[in-house]
C-alpha positions in Angstrom: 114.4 135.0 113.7 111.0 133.7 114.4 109.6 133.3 111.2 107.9 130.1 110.1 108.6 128.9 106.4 107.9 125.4 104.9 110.1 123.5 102.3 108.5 121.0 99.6 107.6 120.1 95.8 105.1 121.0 93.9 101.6 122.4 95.3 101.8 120.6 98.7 103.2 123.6 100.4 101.0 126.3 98.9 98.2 125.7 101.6 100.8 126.5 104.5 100.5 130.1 103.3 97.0 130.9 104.3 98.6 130.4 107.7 101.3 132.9 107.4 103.9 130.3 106.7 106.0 130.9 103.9 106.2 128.3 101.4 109.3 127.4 99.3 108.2 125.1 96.7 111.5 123.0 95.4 112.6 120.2 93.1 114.9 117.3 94.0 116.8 116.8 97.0 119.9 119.1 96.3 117.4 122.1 95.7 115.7 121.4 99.3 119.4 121.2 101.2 120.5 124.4 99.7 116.7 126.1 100.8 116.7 124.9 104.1 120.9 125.7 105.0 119.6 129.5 103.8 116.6 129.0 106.1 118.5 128.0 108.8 119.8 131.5 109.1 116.3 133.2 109.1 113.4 131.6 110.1 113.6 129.4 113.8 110.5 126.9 112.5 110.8 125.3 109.5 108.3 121.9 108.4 109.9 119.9 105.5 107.6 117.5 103.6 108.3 113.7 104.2 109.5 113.1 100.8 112.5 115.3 101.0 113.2 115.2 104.9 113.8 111.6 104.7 117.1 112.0 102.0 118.4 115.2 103.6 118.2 113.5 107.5 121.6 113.7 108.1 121.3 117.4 107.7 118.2 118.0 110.1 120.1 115.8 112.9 122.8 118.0 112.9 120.6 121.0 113.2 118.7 119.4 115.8 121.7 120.0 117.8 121.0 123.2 118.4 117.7 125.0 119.7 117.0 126.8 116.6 115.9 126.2 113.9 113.5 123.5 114.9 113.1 121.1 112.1 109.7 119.5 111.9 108.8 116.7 109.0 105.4 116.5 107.7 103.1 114.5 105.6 102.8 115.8 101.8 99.9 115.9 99.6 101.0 112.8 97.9 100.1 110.6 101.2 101.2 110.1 104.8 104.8 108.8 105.3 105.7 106.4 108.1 108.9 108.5 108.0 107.2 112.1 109.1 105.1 110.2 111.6 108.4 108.2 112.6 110.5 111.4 113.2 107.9 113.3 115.1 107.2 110.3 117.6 111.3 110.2 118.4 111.0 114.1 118.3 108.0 113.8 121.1 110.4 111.1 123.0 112.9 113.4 123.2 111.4 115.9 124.7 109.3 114.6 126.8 110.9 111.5 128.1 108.0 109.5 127.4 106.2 107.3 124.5 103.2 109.7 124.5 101.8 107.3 122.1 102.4 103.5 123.7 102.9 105.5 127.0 106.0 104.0 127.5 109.0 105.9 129.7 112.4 105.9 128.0 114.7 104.0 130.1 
């Protein structure tokens, strides 16, 4: 493990690979589950972009259960999502115990 890859349609995940991440461009929904259960098994980062991480949440909670892979949605090219900014504020809650952004403590 440790490699970094990054799951998305079209062009929007090309420019991850001038940073050494490896991009797997996909199309639809069933095409992005199938990628990232094979990543799962290989890389222990993996950024999905907001338009597909939102339908295939139900998989990324369950593999939030464990440490690895971490699972981490991000904007696409297309625009910013409320749902990648959404998911990273709860992801930041968790592991901090804190609202880092309201600075509110979770009770």
């Amino acid at each position: 493990m440790g490699k970094t890859a990054i799951i998305g349609s079209g062009e929007s995940v090309l420019a991850f690979q001038a940073g050494g991440v490896e991009a797997f461009p996909v199309q639809g929904e069933q095409q992005a589950r199938e990628t990232l259960r094979r990543l799962a098994k290989t890389h222990s980062v993996i950024f999905l972009t907001d338009e597909l991480a939102k339908p295939l949440k139900d998989l990324i909670d369950r593999m939030n259960e464990s440490p690895y892979p971490i699972v981490i949605s991000v904007p696409s090219a297309t625009g910013e999502s409320e749902f990648a900014v959404q998911r990273m504020k709860e992801q930041m809650e968790r592991a901090l115990g804190v609202d880092i952004l309201f600075q509110r403590e979770e009770r």
